[in-house]
C-alpha positions in Angstrom: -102.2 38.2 8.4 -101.8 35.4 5.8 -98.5 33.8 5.3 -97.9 35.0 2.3 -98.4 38.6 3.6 -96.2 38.1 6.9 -92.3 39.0 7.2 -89.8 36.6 7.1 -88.3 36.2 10.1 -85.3 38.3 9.2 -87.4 41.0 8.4 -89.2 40.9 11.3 -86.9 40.5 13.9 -85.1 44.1 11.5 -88.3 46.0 12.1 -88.7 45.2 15.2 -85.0 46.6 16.2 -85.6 49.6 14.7 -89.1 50.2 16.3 -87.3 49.2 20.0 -84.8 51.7 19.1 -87.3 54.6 17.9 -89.5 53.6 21.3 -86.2 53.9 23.0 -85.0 57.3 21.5 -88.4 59.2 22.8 -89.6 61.9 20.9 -93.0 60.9 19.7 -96.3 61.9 20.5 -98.2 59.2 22.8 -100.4 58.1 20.0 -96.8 57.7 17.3 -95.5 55.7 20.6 -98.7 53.5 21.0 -98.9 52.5 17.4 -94.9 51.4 17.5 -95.9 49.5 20.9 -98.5 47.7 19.1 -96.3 47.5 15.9 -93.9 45.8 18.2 -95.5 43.0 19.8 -97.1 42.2 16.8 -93.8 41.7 15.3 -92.6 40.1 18.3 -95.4 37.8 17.7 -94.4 36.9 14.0 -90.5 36.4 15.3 -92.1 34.1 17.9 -94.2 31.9 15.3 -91.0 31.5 13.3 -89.2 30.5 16.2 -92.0 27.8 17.3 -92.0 26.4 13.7 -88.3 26.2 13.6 -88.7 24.4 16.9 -91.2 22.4 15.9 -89.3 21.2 12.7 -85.9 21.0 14.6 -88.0 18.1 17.2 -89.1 16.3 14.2 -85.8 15.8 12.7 -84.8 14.8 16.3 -87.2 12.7 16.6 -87.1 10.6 13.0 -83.5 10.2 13.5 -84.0 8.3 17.2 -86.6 6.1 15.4 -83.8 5.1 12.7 -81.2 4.5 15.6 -83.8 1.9 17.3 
């Protein structure tokens, strides 16, 4: 999936509620419950990649403003 075809993490982190709370509800056939598992940790996956970015921008910040106090 190409950035420019991936949720943000907003929408992500939506979907993936909603496919938790279909999971969780029951009534699907093993193969509709399958595809939402997979559907799931893919999104978790996406929410997770956001998060690490976020991260990774957050240390950065972090970091520039300790060189400036120094």
């Amino acid at each position: 999936m190409s950035t420019d075809d991936r949720p943000s993490y907003e929408q992500a982190r939506t979907e993936l509620v909603e496919t938790v709370r279909l999971l969780e509800a029951g009534g699907t056939s093993l193969e509709e419950s399958l595809a939402l598992w997979e559907r799931g940790e893919e999104l978790a996956g996406i929410c997770q990649t956001w998060l690490a970015g976020a991260r990774e921008r957050l240390d950065a910040v972090l970091a520039d403003r300790e060189d400036d106090e120094e």
